[in-house]
RONUNU-231794 format. One line per 10 residues: for each residue z, y, x of N, C-alpha, C. Coordinates in Angstrom, 2 decimals, padded with zeros to 5 digits. Layout:
// residues N
Z/Y/X/Z/Y/X/Z/Y/X  ...
END
This chain:
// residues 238
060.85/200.10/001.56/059.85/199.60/002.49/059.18/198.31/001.99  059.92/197.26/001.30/058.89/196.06/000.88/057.97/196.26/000.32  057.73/197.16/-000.79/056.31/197.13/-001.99/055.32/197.40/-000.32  055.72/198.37/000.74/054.61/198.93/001.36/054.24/197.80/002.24  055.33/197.21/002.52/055.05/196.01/003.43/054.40/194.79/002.94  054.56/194.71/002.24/054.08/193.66/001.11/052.43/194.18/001.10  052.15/195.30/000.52/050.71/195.92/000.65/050.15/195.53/002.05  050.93/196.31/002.92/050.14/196.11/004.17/049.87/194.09/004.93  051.01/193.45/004.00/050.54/192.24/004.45/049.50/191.40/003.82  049.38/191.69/002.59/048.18/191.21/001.62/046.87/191.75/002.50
046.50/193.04/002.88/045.39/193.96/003.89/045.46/192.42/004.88  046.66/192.64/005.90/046.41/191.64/006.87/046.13/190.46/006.53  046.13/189.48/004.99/045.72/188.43/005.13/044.13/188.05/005.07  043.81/189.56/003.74/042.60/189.65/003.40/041.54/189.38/004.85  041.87/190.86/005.36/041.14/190.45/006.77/041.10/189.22/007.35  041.96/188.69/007.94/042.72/187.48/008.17/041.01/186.22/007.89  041.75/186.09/006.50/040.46/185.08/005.54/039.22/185.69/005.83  039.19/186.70/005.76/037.31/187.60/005.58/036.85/186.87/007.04  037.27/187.50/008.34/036.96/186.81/009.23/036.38/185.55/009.76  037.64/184.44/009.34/037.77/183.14/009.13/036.05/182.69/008.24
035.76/183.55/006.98/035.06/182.45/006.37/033.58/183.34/006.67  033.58/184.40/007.37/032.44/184.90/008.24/031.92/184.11/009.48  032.83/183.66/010.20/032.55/182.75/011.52/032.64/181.32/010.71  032.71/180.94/009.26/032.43/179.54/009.00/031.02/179.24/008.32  030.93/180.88/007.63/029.60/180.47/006.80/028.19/180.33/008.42  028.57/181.75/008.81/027.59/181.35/010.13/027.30/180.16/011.05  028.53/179.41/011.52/028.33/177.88/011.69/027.68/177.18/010.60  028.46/177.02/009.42/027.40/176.26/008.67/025.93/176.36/008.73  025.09/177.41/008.59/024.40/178.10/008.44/023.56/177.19/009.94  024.12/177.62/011.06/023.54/177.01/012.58/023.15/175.81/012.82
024.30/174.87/011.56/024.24/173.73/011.89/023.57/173.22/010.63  023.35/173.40/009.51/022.35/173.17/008.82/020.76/173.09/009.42  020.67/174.71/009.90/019.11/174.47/010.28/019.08/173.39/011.27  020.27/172.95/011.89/019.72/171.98/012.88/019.89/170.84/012.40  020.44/170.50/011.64/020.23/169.20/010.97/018.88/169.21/010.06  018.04/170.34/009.65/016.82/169.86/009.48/015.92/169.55/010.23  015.94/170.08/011.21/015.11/169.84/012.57/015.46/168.88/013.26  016.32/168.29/012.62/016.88/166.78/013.99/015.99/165.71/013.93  015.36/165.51/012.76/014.30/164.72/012.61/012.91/164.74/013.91  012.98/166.07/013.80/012.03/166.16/014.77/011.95/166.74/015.82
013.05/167.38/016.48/013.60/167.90/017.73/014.55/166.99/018.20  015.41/166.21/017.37/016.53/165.34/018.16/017.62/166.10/018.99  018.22/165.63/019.98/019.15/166.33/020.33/019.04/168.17/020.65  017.57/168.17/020.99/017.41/169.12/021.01/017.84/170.07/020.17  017.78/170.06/018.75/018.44/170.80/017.76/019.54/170.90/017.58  020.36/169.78/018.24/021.56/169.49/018.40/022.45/170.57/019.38  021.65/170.42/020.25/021.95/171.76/021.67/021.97/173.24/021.48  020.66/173.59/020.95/020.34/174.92/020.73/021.84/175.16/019.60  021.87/174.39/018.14/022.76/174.89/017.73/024.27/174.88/018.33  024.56/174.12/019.53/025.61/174.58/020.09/025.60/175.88/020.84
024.42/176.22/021.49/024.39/177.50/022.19/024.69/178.83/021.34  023.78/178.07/019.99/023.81/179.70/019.30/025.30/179.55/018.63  025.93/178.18/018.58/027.27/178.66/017.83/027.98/179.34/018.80  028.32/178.98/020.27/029.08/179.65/021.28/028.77/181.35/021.25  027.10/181.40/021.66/026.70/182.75/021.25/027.45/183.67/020.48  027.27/183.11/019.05/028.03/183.65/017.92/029.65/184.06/017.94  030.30/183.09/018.03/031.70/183.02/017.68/032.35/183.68/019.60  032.00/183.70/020.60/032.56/184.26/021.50/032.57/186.25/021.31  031.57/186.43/021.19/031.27/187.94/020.60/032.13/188.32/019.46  032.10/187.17/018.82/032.35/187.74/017.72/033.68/187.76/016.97
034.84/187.20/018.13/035.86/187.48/017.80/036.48/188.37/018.62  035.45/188.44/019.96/036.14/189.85/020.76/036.19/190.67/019.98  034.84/190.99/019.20/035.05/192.24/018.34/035.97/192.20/017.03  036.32/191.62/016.54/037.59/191.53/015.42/039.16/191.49/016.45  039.22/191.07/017.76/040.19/191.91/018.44/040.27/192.80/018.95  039.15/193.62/019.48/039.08/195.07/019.83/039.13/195.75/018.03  038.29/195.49/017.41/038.80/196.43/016.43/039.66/196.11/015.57  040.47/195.25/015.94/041.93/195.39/015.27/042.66/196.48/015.64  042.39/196.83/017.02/042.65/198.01/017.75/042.56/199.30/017.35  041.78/199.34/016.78/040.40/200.49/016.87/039.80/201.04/017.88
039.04/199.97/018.15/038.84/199.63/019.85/039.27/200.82/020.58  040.91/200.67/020.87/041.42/201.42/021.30/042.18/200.74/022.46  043.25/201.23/023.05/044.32/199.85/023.69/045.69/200.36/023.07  046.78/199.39/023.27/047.70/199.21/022.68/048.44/200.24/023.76  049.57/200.51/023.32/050.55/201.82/024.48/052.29/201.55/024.07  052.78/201.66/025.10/054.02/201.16/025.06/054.75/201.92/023.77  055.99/200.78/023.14/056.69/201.17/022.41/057.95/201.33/022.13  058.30/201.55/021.15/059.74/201.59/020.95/059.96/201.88/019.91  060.37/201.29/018.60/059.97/201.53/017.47/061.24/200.28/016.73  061.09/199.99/015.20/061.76/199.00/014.61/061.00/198.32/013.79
061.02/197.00/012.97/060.57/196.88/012.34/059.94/196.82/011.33  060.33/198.19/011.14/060.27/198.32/009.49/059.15/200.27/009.44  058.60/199.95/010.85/057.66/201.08/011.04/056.29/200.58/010.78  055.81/201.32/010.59/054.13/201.29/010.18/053.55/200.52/011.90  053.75/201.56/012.12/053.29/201.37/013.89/053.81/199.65/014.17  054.64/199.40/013.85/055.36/197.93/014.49/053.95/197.22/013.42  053.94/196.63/012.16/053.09/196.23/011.54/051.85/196.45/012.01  051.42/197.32/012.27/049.54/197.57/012.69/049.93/196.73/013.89  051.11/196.42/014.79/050.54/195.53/015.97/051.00/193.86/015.94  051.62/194.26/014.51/051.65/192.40/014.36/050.49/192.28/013.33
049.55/192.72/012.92/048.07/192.96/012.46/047.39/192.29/013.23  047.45/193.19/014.40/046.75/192.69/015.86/047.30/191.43/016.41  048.33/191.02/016.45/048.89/189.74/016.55/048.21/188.61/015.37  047.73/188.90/014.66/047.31/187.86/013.35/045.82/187.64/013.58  045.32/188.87/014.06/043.51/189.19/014.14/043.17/188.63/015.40  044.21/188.82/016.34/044.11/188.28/017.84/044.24/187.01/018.33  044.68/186.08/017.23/044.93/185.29/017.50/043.85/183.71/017.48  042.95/183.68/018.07/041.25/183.30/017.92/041.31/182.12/019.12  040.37/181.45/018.37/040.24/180.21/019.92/039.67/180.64/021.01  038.82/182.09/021.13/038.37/181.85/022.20/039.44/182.48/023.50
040.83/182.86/022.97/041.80/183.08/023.97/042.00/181.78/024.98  041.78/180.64/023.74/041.67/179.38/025.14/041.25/178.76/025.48  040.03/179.52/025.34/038.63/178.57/026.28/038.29/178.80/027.97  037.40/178.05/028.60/037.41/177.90/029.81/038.55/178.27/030.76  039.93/177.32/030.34/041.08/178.06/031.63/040.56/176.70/032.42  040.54/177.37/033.65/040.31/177.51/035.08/039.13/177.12/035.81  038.30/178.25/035.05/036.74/178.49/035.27/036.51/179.95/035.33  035.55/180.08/036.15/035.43/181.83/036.38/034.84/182.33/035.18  034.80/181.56/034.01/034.68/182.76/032.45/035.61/183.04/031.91  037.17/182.31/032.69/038.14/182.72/031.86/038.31/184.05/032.30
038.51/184.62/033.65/038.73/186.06/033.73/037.80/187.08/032.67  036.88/186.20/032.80/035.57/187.72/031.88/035.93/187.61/030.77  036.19/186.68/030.27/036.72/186.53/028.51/037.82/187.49/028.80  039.31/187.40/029.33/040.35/188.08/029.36/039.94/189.69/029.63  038.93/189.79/030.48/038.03/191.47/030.32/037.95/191.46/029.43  037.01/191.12/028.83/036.64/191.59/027.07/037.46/191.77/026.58  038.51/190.91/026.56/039.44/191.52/025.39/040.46/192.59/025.48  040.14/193.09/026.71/040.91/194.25/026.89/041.77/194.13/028.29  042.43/193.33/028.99/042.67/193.02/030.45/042.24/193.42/031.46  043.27/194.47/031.96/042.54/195.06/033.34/042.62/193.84/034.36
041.66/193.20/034.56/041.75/191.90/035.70/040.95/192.04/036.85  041.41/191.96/038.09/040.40/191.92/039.51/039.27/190.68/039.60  039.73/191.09/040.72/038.04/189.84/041.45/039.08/188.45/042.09  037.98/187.72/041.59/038.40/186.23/042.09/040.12/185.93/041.52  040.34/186.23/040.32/041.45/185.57/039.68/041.34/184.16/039.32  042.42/183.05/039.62/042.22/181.80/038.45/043.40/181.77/038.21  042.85/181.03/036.77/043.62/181.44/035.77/043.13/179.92/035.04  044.78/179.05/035.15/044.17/177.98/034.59/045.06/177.60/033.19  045.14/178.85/032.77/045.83/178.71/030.87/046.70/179.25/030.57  046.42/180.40/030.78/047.91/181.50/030.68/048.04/181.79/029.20
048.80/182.74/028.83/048.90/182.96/027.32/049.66/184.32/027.21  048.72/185.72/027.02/048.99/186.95/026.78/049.25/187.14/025.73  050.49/187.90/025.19/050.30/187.95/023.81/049.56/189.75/023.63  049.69/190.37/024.46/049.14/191.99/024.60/048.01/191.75/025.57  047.08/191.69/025.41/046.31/191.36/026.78/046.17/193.22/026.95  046.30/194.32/026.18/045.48/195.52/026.90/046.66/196.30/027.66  048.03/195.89/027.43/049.08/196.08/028.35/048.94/195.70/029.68  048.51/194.50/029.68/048.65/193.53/030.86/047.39/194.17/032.24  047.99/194.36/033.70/046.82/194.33/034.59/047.05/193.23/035.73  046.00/192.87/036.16/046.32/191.59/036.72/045.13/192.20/038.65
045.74/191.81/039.18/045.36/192.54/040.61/044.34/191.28/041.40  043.19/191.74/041.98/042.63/190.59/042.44/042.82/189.33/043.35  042.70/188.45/043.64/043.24/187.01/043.91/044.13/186.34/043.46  044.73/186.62/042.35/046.29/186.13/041.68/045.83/185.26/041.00  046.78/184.34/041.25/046.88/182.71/040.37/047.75/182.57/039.00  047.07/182.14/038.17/047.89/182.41/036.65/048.05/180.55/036.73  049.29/179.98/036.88/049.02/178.42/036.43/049.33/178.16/034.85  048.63/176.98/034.38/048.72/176.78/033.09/050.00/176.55/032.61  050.15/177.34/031.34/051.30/177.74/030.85/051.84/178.66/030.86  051.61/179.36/031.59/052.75/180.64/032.07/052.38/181.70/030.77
053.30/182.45/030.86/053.51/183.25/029.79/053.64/184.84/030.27  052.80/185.82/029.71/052.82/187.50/030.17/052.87/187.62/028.69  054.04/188.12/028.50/054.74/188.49/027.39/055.13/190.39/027.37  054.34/191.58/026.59/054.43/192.73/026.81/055.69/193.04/025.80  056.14/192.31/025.28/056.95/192.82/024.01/058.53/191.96/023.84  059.30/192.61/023.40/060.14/191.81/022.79/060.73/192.22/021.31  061.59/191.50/020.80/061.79/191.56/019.25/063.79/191.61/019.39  064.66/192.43/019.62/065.71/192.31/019.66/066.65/192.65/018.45  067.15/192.41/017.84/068.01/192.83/016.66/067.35/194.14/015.69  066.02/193.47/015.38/065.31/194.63/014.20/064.72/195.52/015.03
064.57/195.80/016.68/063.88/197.08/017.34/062.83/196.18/018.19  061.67/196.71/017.75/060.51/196.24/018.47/059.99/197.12/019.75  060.42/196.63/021.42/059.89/197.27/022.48/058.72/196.47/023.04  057.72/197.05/023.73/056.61/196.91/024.30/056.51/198.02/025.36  055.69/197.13/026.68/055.76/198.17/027.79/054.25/197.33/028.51  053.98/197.73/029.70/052.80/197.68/030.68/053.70/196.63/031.54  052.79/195.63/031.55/052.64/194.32/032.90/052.44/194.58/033.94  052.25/194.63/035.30/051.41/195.06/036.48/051.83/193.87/037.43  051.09/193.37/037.23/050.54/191.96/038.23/049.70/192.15/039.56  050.72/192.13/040.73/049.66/192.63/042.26/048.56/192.43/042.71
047.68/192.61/043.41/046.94/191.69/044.48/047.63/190.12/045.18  047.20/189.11/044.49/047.45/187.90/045.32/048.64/187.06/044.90  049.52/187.56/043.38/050.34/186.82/043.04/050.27/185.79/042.25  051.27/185.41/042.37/051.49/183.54/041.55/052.65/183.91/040.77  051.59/183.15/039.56/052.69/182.71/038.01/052.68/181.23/037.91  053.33/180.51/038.62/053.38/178.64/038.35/053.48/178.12/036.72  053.24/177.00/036.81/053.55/176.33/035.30/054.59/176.98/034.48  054.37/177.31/033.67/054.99/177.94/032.88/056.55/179.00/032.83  055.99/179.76/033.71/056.58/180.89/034.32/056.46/181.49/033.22  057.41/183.04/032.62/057.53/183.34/032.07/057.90/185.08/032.44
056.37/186.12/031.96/057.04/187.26/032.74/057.58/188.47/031.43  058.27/189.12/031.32/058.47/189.95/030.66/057.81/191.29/030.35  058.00/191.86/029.68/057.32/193.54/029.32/058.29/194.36/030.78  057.08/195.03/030.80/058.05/195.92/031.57/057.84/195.66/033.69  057.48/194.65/033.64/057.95/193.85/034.99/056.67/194.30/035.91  057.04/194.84/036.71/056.09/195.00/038.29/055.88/194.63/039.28  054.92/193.55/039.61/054.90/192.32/040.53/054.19/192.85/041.68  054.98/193.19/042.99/054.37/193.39/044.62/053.34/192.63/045.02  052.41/193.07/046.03/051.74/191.80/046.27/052.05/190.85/046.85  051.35/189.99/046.12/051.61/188.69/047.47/053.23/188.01/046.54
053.67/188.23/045.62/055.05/188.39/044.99/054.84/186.37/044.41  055.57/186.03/044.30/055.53/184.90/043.71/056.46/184.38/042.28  056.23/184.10/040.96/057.20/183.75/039.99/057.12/182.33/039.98  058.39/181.69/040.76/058.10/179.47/040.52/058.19/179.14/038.87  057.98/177.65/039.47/057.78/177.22/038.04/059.17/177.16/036.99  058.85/177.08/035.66/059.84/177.38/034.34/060.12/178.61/034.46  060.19/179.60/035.90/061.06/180.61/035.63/060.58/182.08/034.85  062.12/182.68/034.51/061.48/183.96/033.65/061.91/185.24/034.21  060.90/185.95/034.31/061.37/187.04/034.80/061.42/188.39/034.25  062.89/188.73/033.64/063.89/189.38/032.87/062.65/190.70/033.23
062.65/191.61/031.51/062.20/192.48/031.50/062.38/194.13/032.51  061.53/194.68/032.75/061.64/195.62/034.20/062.31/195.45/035.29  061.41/194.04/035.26/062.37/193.61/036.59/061.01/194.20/038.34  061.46/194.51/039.01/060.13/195.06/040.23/060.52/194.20/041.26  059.72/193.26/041.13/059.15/192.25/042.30/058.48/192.78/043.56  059.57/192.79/044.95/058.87/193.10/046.14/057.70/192.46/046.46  057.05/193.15/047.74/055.72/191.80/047.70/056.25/191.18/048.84  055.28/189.73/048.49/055.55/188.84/049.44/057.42/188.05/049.30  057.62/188.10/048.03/058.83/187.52/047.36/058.94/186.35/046.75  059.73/185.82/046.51/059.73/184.56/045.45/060.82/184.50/044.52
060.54/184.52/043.27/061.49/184.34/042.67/061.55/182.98/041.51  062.85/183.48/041.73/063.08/181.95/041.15/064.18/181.10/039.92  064.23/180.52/038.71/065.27/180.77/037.76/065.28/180.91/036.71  065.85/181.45/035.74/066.27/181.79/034.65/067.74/182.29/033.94  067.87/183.57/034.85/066.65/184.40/034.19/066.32/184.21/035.79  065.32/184.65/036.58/064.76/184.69/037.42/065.23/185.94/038.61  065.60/185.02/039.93/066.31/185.96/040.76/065.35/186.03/042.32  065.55/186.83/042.89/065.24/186.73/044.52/065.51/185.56/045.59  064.64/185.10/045.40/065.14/183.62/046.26/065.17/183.57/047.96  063.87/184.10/047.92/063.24/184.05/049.75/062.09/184.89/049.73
061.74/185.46/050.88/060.53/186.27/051.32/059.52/185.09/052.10  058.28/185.70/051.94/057.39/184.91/052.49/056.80/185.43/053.71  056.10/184.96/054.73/055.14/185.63/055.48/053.64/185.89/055.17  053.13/186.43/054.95/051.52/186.88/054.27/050.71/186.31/055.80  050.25/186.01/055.17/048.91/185.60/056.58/047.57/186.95/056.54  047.15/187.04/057.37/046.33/188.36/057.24/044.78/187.53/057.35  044.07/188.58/057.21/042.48/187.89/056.98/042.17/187.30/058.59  042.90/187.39/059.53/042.42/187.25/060.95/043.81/185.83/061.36  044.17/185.42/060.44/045.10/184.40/060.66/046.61/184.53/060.86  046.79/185.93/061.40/048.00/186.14/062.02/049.09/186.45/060.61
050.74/186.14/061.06/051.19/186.33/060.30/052.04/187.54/059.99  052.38/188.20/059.41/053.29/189.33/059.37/054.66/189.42/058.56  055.37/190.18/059.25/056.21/189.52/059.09/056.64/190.81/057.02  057.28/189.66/056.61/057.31/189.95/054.78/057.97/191.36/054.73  058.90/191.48/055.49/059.82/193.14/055.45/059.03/194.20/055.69  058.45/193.61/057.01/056.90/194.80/057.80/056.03/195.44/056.54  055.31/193.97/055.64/054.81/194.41/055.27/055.10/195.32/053.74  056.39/194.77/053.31/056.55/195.33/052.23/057.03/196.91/052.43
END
């Protein structure tokens, strides 16, 4: 397996660099013409070439992470390290790994960025700095709070066997500061993960729960408030 692995990692660096000095020559390139024009546009040239660099480099690394893919999505696994299949998705781990994963957290472009790159995400999510390492595993249900830090982790790496599974994040849940969720894990609505804690792979979160820990256990039920104020009670509704 090394000569092949070895091959296939030289491929991943090539790409890797090709990328890298594609999104550098094009900046240069943006910011040249605007440094000729500064003379006589002033900040103005200054601006435009920030627009067109954002322009540029937001597009344009979605697409070097979708087609790391082949703009496909990723599908649960079970495999070892020393498989082809395991490598093409630490590929995608190398290609995926781009600044614009952490731009605008906790602004309504972070959800649309996390669309693009493959994230089934609802309406009215914030999301103030989460960190997917699978985003096309991951679905995230509308009104749910991602706090900065937290971690949706689709994979793990255990003694040479590489597993990966599907996230499912409810309607209306909370990931606090750096919460930590596992592959595998199915969050109820209304479900809550507190802060530091992790919550152990296929683990199924009732809704309207809290958990809490490390590894992360059932702490207390909540009452959901309904759109008309009233409260219900957490058992009712689950």
């Amino acid at each position: 397996h090394t000569p092949h692995k070895n091959r296939h990692n030289l491929v991943t660096i090539l790409l890797f660099v090709a990328t890298q000095w594609v999104m550098l020559f094009a900046t240069l390139a943006i910011w040249d013409r605007a440094l000729n024009y500064y003379t006589e546009w002033a900040e103005v040239a200054l601006f435009v070439a920030v627009l067109l660099t954002s322009a540029i480099t937001i597009p344009f690394y979605i697409f070097v992470e979708r087609a790391s893919l082949g703009f496909g999505r990723l599908k649960p696994q079970m495999t070892t390290i020393y498989d082809v299949a395991f490598w093409r998705h630490e590929r995608h781990w190398k290609l995926a790994d781009s600044p614009i994963v952490r731009l605008f957290a906790g602004t309504p472009f972070r959800p649309m960025i996390l669309r693009m790159l493959g994230v089934k995400i609802g309406s009215r999510v914030y999301d103030g700095g989460s960190n997917l390492t699978e985003r096309s595993l991951v679905e995230i249900g509308d009104d749910a709070t991602l706090n900065e830090g937290c971690v949706i982790q689709a994979h793990s790496l255990e003694e040479g066997a590489f597993k990966s599974d599907f996230i499912r994040i409810g309607k209306g849940c909370t990931l606090g500061p750096s919460a930590f969720v596992h592959y595998g894990v199915v969050m109820g609505e209304g479900s809550v993960v507190d802060v530091d804690s992790f919550v152990m792979k296929g683990e199924e979160l009732e809704p309207n729960s809290i958990w809490r820990g490390n590894p992360a256990k059932l702490h207390r039920f909540v009452e959901p408030i309904t759109d008309d104020g009233s409260k219900v009670s957490a058992r009712a509704s689950a």
